[in-house]
KOLROGU-923731 format. One record per residue (C-alpha): residue in one letter; chain; z, x, y. Coordinates in pm, 1 decimal, m for minus. Layout:
residues N
A;A;Z;X;Y
...
This chain:
residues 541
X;A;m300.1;m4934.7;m2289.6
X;A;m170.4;m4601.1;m2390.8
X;A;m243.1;m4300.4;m2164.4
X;A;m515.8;m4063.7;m2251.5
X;A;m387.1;m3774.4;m2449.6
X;A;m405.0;m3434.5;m2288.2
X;A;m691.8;m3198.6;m2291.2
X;A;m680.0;m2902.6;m2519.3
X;A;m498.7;m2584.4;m2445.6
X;A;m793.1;m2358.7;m2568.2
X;A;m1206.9;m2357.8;m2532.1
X;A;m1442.1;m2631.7;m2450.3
X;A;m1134.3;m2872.5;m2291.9
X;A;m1218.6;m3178.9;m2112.6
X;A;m1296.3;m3105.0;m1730.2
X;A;m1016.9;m3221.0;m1514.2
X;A;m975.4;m3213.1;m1122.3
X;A;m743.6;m2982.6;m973.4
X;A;m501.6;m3265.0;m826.8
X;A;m358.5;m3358.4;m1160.1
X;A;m207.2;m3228.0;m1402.8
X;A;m264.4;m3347.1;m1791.6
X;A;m31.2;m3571.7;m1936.8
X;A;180.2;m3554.5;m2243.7
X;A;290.2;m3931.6;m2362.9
X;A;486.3;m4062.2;m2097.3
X;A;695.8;m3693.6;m1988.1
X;A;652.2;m3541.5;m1655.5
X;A;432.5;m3234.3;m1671.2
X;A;500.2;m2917.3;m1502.1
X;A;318.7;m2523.3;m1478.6
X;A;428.8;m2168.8;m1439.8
X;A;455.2;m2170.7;m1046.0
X;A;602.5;m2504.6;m1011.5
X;A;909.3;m2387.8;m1206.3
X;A;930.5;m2060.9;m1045.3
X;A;941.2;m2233.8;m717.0
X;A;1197.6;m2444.8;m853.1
X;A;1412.7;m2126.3;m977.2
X;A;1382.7;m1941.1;m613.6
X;A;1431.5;m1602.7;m574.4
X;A;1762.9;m1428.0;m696.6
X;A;1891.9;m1151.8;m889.8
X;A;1596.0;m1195.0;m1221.9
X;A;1324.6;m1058.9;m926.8
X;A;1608.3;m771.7;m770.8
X;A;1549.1;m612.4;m1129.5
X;A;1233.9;m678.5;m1162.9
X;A;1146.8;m501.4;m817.4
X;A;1320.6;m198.5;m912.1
X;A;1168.5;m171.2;m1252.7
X;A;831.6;m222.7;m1110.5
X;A;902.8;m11.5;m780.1
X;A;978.8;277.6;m972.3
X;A;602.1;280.3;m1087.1
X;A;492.3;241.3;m751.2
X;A;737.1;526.5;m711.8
X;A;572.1;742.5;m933.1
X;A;249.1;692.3;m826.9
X;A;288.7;812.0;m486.5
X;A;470.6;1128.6;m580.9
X;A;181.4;1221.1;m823.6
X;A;m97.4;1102.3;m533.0
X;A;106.3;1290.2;m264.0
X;A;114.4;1610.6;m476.1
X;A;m245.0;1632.8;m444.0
X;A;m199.2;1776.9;m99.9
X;A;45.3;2030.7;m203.1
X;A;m145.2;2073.5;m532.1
X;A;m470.0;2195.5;m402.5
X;A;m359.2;2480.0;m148.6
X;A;m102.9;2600.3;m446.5
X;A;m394.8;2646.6;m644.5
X;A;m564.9;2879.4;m411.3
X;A;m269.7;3092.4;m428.8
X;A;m255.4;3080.4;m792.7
X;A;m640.5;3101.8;m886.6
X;A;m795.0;3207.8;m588.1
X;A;m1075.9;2895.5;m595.3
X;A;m1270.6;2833.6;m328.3
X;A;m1235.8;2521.9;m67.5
X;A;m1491.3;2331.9;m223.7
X;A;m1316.8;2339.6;m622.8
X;A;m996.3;2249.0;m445.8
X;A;m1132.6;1925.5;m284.6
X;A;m1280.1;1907.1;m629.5
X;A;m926.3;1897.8;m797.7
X;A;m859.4;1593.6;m565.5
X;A;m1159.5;1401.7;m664.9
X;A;m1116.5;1498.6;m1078.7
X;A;m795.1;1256.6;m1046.1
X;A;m981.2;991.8;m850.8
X;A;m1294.0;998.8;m1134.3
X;A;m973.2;968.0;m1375.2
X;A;m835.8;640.8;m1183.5
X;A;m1213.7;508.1;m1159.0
X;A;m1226.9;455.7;m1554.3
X;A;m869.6;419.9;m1552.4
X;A;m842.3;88.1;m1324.3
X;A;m1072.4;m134.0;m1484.5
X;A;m967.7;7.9;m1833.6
X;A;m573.5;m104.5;m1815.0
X;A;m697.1;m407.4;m1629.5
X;A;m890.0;m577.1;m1893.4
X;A;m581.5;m447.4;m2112.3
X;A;m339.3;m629.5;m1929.8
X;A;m571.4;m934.6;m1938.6
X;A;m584.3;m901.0;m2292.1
X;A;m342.4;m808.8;m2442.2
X;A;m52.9;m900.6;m2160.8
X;A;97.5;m696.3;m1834.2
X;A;410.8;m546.2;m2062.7
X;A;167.9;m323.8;m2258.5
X;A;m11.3;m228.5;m2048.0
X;A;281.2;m158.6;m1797.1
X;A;449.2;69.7;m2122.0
X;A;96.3;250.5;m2217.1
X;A;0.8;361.1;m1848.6
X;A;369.7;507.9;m1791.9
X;A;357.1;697.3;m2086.0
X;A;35.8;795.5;m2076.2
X;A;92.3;946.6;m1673.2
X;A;426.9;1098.5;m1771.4
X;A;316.6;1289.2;m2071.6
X;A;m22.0;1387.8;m1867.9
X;A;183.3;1510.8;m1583.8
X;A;413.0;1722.0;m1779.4
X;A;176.5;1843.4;m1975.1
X;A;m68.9;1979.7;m1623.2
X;A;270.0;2177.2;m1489.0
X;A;174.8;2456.9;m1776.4
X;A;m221.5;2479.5;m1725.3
X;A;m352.5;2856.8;m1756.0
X;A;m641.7;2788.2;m1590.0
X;A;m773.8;2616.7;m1281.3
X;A;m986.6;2427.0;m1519.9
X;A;m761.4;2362.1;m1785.3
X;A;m560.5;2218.4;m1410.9
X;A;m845.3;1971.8;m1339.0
X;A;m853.9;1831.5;m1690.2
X;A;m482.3;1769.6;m1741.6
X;A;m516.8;1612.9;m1367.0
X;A;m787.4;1421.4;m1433.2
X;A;m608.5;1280.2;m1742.3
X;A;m329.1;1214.0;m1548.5
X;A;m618.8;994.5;m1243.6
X;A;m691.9;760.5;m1583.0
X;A;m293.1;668.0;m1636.9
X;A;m246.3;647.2;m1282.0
X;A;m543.4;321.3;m1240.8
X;A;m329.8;156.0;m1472.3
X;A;m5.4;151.4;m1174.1
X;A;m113.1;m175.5;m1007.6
X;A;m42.9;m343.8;m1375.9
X;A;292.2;m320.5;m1188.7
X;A;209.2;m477.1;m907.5
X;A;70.3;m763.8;m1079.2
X;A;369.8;m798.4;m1300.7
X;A;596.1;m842.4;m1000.6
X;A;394.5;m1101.3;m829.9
X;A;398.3;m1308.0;m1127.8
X;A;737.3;m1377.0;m1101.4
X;A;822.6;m1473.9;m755.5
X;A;812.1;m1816.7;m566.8
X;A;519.5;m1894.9;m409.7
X;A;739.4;m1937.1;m10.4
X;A;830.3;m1569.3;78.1
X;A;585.3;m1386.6;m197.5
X;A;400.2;m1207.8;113.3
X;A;735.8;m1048.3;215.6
X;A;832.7;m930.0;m124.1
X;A;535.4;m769.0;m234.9
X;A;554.9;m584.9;134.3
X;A;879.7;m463.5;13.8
X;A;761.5;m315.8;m327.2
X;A;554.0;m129.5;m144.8
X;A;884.1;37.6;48.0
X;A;914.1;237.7;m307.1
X;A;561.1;342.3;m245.7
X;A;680.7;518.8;85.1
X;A;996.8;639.2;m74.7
X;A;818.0;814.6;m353.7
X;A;574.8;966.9;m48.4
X;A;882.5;1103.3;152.0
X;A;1045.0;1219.4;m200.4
X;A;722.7;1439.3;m295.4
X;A;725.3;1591.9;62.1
X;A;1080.5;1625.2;44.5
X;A;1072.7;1788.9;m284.5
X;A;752.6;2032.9;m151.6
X;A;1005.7;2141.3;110.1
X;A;1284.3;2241.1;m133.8
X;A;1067.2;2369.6;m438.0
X;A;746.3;2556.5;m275.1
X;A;907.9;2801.1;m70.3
X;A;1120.3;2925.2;m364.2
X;A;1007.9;2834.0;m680.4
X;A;675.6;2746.9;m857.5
X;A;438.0;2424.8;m816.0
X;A;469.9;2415.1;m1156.5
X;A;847.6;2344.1;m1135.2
X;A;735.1;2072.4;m827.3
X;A;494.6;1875.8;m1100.7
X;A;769.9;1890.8;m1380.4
X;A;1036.8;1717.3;m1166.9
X;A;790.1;1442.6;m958.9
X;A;783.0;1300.6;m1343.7
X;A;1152.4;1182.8;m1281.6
X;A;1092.0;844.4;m1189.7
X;A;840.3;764.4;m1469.5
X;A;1095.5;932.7;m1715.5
X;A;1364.0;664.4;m1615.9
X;A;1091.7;389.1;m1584.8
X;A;1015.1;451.1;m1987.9
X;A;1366.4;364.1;m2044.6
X;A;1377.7;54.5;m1892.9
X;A;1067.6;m99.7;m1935.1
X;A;1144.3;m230.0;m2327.0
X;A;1355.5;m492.5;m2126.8
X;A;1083.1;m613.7;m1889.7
X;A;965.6;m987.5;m1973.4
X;A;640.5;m1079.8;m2016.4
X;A;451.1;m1263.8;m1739.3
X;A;495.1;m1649.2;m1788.2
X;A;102.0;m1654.3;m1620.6
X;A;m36.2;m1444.8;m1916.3
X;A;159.2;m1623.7;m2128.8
X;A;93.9;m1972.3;m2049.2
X;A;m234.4;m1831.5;m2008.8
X;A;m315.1;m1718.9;m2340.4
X;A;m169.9;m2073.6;m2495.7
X;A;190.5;m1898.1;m2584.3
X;A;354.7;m2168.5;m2392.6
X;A;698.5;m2150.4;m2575.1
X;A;700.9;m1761.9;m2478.1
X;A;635.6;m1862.6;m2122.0
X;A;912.2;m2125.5;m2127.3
X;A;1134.5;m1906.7;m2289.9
X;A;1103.3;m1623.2;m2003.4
X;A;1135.6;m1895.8;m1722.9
X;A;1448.7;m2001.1;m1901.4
X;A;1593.2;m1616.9;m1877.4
X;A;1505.7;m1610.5;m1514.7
X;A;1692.6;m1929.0;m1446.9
X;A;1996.8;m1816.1;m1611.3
X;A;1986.6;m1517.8;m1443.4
X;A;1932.8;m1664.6;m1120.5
X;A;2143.3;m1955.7;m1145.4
X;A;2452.5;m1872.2;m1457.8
X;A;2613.6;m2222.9;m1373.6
X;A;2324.5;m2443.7;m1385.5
X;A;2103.1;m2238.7;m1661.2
X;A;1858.2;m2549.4;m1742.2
X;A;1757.0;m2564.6;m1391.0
X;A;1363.1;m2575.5;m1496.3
X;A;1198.3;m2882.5;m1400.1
X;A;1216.2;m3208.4;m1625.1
X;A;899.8;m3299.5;m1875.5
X;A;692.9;m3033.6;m2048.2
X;A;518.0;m2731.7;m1997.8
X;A;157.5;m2757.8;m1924.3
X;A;m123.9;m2475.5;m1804.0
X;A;m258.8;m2550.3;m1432.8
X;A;m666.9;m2566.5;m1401.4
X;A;m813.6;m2246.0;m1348.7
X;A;m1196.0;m2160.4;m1319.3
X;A;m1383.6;m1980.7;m1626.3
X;A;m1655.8;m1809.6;m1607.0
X;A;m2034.5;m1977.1;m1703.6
X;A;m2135.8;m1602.8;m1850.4
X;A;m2072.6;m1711.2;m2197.3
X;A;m2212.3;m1731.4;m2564.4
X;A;m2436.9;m1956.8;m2710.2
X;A;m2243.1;m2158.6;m3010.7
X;A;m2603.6;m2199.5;m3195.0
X;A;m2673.2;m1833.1;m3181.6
X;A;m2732.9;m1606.3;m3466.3
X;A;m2518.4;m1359.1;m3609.5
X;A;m2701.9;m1059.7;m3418.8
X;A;m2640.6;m1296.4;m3080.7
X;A;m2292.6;m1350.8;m3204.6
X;A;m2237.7;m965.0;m3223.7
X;A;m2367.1;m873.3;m2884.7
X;A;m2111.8;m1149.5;m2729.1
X;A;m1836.6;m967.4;m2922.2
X;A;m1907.0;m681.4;m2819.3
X;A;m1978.3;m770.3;m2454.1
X;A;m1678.7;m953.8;m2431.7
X;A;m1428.4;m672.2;m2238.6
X;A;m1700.4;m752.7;m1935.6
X;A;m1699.1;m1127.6;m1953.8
X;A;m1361.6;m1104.4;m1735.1
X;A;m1570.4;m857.0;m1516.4
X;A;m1880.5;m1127.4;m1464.8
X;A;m1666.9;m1356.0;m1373.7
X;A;m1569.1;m1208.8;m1045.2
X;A;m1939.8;m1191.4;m941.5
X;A;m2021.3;m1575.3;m1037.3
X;A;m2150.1;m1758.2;m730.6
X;A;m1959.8;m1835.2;m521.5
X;A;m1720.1;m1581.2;m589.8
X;A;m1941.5;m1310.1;m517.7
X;A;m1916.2;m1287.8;m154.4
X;A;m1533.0;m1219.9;m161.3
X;A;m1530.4;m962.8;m427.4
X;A;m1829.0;m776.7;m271.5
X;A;m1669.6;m814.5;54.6
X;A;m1304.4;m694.4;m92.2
X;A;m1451.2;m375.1;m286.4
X;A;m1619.2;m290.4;35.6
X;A;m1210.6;m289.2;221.2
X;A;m1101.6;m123.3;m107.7
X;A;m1324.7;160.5;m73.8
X;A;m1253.4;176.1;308.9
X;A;m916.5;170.9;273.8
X;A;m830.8;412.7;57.2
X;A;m1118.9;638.4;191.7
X;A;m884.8;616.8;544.3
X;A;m563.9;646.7;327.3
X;A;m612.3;954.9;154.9
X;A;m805.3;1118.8;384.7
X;A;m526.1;1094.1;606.1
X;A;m284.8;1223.6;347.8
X;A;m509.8;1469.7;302.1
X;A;m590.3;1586.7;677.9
X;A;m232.9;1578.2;750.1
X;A;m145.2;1906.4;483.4
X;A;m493.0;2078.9;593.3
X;A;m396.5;2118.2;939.7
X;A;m100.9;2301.4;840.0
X;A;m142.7;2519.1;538.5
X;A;m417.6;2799.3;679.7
X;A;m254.7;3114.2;792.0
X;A;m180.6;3176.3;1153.6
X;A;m502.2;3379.8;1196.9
X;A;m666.8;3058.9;1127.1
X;A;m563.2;2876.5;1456.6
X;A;m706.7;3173.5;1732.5
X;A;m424.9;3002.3;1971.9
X;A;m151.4;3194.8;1807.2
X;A;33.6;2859.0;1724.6
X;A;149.5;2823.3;1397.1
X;A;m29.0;2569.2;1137.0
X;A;m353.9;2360.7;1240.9
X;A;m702.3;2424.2;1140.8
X;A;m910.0;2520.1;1450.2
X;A;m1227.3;2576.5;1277.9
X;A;m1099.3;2987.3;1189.9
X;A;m1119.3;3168.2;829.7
X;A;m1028.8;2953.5;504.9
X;A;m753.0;3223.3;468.4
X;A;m382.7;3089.2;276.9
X;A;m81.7;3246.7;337.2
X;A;118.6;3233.8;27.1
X;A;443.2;3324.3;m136.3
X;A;524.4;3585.9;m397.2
X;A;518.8;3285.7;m678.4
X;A;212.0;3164.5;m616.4
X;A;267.3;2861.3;m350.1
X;A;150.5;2808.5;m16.4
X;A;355.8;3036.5;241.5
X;A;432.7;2709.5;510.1
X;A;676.5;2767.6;746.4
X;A;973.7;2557.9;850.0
X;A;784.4;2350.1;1129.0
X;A;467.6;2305.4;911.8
X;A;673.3;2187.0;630.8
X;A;894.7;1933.3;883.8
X;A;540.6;1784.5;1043.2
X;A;398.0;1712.5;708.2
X;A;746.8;1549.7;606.6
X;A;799.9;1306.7;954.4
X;A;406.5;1199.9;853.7
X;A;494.1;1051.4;505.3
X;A;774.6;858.6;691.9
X;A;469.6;689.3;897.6
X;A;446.3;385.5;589.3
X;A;763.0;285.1;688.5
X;A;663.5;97.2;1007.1
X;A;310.7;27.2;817.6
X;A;513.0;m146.7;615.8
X;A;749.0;m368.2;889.9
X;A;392.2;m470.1;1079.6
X;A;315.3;m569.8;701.9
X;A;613.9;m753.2;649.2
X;A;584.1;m910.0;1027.4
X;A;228.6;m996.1;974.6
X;A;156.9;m1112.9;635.6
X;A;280.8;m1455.3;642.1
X;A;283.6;m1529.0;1036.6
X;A;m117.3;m1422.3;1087.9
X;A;m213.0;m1447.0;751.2
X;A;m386.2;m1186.6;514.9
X;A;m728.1;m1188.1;716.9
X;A;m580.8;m1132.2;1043.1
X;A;m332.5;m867.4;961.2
X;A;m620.2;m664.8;744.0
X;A;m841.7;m691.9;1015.1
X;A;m560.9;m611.5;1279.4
X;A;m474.6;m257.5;1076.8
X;A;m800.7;m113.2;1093.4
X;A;m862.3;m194.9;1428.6
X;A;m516.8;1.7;1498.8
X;A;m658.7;252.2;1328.3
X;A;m912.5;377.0;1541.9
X;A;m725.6;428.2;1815.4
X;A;m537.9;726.0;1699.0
X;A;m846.2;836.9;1524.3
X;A;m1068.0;844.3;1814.8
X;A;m745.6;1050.5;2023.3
X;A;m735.1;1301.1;1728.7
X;A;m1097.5;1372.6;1845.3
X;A;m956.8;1599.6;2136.1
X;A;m744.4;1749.6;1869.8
X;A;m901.3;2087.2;2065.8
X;A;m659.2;2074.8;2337.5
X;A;m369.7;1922.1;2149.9
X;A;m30.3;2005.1;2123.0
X;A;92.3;2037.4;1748.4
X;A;347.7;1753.2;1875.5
X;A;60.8;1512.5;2017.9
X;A;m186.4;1555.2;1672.9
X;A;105.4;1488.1;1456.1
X;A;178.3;1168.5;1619.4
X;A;m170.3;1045.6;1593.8
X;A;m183.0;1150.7;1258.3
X;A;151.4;972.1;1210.9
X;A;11.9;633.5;1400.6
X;A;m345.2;662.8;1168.1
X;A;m121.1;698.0;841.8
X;A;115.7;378.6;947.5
X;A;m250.3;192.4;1029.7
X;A;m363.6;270.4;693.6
X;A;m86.2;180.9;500.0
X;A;m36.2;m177.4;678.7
X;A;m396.6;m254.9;549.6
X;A;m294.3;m100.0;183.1
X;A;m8.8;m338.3;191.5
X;A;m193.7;m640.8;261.7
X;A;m480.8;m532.0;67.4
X;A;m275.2;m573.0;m231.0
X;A;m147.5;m876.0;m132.4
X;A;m431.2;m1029.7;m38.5
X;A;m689.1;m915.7;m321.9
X;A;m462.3;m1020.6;m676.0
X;A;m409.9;m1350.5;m492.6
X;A;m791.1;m1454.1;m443.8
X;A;m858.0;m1477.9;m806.5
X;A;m665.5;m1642.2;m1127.6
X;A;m406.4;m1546.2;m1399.3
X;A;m709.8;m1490.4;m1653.6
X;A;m848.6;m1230.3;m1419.0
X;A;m598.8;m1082.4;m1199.6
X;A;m536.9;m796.3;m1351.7
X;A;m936.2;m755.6;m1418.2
X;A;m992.3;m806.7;m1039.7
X;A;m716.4;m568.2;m930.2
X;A;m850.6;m329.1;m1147.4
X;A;m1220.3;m331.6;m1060.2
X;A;m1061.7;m350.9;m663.8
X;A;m888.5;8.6;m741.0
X;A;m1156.6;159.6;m901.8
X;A;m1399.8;122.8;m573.3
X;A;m1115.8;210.9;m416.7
X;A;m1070.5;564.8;m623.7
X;A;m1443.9;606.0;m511.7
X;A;m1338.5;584.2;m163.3
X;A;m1079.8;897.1;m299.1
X;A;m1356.7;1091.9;m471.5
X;A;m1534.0;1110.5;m197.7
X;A;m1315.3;1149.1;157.8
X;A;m1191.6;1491.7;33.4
X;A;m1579.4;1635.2;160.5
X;A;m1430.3;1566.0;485.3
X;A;m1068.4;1604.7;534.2
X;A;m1079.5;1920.0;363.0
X;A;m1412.0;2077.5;327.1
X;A;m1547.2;1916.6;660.2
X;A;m1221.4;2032.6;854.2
X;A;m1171.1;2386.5;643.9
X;A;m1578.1;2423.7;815.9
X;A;m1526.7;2412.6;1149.1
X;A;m1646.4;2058.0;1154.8
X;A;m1326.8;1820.7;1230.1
X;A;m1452.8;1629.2;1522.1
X;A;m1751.6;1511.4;1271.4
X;A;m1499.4;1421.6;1000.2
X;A;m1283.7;1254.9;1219.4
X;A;m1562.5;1025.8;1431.6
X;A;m1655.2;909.4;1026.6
X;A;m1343.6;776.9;964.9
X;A;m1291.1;593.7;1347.8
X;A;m1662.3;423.9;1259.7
X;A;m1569.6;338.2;896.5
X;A;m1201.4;182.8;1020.1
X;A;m1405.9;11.2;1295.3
X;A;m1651.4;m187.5;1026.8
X;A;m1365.5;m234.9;789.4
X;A;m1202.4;m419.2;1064.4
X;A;m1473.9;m658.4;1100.8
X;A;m1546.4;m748.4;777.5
X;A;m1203.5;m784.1;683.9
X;A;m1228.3;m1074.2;994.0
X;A;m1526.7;m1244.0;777.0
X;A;m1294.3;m1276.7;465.2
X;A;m1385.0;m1641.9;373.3
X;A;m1082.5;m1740.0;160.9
X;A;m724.8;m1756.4;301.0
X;A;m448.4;m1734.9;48.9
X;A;m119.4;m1690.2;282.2
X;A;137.5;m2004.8;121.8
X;A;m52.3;m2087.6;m166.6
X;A;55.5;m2135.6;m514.1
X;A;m130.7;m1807.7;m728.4
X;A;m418.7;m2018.5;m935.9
X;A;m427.6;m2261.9;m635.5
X;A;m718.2;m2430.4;m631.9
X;A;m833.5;m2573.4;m313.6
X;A;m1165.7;m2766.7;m259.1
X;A;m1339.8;m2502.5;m38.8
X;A;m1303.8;m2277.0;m303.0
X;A;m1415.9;m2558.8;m555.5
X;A;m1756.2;m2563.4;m364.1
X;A;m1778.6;m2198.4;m324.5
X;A;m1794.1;m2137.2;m679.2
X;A;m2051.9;m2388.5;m746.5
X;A;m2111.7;m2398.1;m1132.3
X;A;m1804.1;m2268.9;m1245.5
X;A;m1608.5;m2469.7;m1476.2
X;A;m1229.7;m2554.0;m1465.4
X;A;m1074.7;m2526.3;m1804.4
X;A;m706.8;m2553.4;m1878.7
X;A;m530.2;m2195.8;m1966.6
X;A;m818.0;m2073.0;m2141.8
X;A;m837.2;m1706.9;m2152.3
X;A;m1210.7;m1687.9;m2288.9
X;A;m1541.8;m1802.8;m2080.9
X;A;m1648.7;m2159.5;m2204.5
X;A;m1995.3;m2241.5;m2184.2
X;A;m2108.4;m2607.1;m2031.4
X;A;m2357.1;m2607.2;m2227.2
């Protein structure tokens, strides 16, 4: 007899299992990651990486300002230690409604958008906060700046989309080398601007990168995932055929034989009655920017994202604090320290030394310590790239934040420290956190499917900008107190849990195909329903 024709594209398709593809007549079918496999890696994902790592770029220069940003304003305004740990945690509250905001974008309306709309949005933002008048008018610009900058990891997502499924660990470690760069380039450009010009004139040229980005993004493909995702399989075919060309100019049709098809992925069962009335229909309208949301918390699936916003928050709680605690044990005045040594807070006056134009007055060793600590993601980044594939994601983000304590509990005799000796545990605690960044990132996009990835990553970052908000009460009020032992014994403890419960991850995604099903996750999920490339929840009902 004939063969049974294939299951619709869009809402309410047949269910299928997750070891077959549907069938079109008699032609071989084929999805998204099966031809990018088939392409390999080559020159289409070089561009790609820079395009994308110049976001990444341009986040860390604006994040790693923050430490510069808050001592320049008590030299400007003269605000108290508490409002500048505030000034930190406005751009985190800005990055908590920013995340899951260009998330859901992306989801809807694809990554390129999104990608375009959070760049622009940052650079104007960030110009724009380089001619406050006022500490508050400073905060609100910033915090303007926080919502663009949850909107980065759109990035992120749009790199991962297009490489082979093989070596994908490795490459997304090495995105996350422009990540470093653009940390080095801030503290770099702190050293050659604050001592002789304005911070305003620092903030104006950290909004290089993005300036450049904005050029180059109008030639940025869409993902083939969102594509094929949304039912635009021509568009998704038509980008795969670019990469291929680009990748391989003498054998340009080298896409797999048959046609085009959208792999099973899991919807969510949150979903709206078809019998309903209209005021029924209305609420599921207008509910429908969370649907992507509910779906990350369906059972089965709850564990893991519970589990992962935890190692968000954690994570980026140890990151930033660290950023943080590295610039406040330098920037207080040398009456601060009681030892006579130059930089460190030793629990003396809140007092800044600053410069005629209103920056803070570091010296040349202060401004070299705080410089050799932003190089500390590059060998976070090699026990990333070392670790991700060969351990798997688990391992190595339980493995970081184990390392992590140890330099963390040594900083607790920071008392009798040389300057040398607490700038290499800072140093060590800096490379620890930004090995379990990398795989965080990784790891968390991967768990999940096209429909949602961008969703998932964006909920993931804004626990994560929580975990911001909040570590500012101790690496700079806690520490400008008198109370560093305290703040540092938090952070050891909070590393120390992370670790575990990054060990009790229950999925393992290192070699898999991105919307991989496998049958443990099948039974995790329970009554979640596999549609092909739908993009809306479909009720079984």
């Amino acid at each position: 007899g004939s063969p049974p024709p294939p299951p619709p594209p869009g809402p309410n398709p047949t269910p299928a299992t997750t070891s077959q593809h549907p069938t079109v007549g008699t032609e071989p079918t084929w999805t998204v990651d099966e031809a990018i496999d088939e392409i390999g890696f080559g020159p289409f994902q070089l561009v790609m990486l820079c395009v994308t790592g110049l976001a990444w770029m341009g986040d860390a220069m604006e994040m790693m300002l923050l430490s510069f940003l808050g001592p320049a304003a008590r030299c400007e305004w003269g605000i108290s230690p508490r409002q500048e740990g505030m000034l930190t945690s406005v751009v985190f509250v800005g990055m908590l409604f920013g995340a899951p905001t260009w998330g859901q974008i992306a989801d809807w309306k694809g990554r390129k958008l999104a990608f375009f709309c959070t760049t622009l949005w940052i650079f104007i933002a960030g110009l724009a906060s380089s001619f406050a008048g006022s500490f508050d008018e400073l905060c609100a610009w910033r915090a303007i700046v926080g919502f663009g900058l949850g909107g980065v990891p759109v990035a992120f997502s749009v790199f991962m989309e297009f490489l082979p499924s093989g070596n994908r660990g490795v490459w997304l470690t090495i995105i996350e080398t422009f990540w470093t760069l653009g940390s080095v380039a801030a503290a770099g450009l702190a050293w050659a601007v604050l001592p002789h010009h304005s911070w305003r004139l620092l903030l104006q040229l950290s909004t290089a990168p993005l300036a450049l980005l904005l050029l180059l993004i109008p030639f940025v493909s869409e993902s083939p995932y969102h594509s094929a995702a949304v039912g635009d399989y021509d568009a998704a075919k038509a980008t795969l055929t670019r990469m291929a060309k680009a990748n391989a100019p003498r054998n340009p049709t080298a896409l797999p034989k048959g046609t085009l098809v959208g792999r099973p992925v899991f919807q969510s069962s949150v979903t709206r009655d078809e019998g309903a009335g209209r005021f029924e229909r209305f609420v599921a309208m207008a509910s429908k920017p969370f649907r992507r949301i509910a779906t990350l918390l369906e059972k089965g699936q709850r564990k893991q994202t519970l589990m992962l916003w935890f190692i968000f928050f954690a994570v980026a709680f140890s990151y930033y604090g660290v950023v943080l605690l590295t610039t406040e044990v330098h920037v207080d005045s040398n009456a601060a320290r009681g030892d006579g040594r130059k930089g460190g807070t030793r629990g003396g006056d809140d007092a800044v030394a600053c410069t005629g134009h209103g920056s803070p007055d570091l010296d040349f060793g202060a401004y070299r310590d705080i410089f050799v600590s932003s190089t500390a993601e590059l060998p976070g980044l090699v026990l990333a790239a070392l670790s991700v594939d060969l351990i798997g994601r688990r391992n190595s983000l339980s493995s970081s934040m184990a390392l992590n304590v140890v330099p963390l509990l040594a900083l607790l005799g920071y008392a009798t420290f040389p300057i040398w000796l607490e700038t290499l545990a800072l140093f060590l605690s800096r490379a620890a956190s930004m090995w379990a960044f990398t795989v965080l990132y990784i790891y968390a996009p991967e768990t999940v499917n096209t429909s949602v990835r961008a969703t998932a990553m964006g909920m993931g970052n804004a626990v994560a900008r929580l975990g911001g908000m909040l570590c500012p009460l101790f690496a700079v009020e806690m520490v400008e107190s008198g109370r560093m032992t305290g703040a540092i014994a938090f952070f050891a403890a909070l590393a120390c849990v992370t670790s575990t419960v990054a060990f009790f991850l229950p999925i393992e995604t290192a070699g898999k195909r991105l919307d991989q099903v496998d049958e443990t996750a099948e039974e995790r999920r329970g009554d979640v329903e596999l549609t092909y490339g739908a993009t809306e929840p479909t009720s079984k009902k």
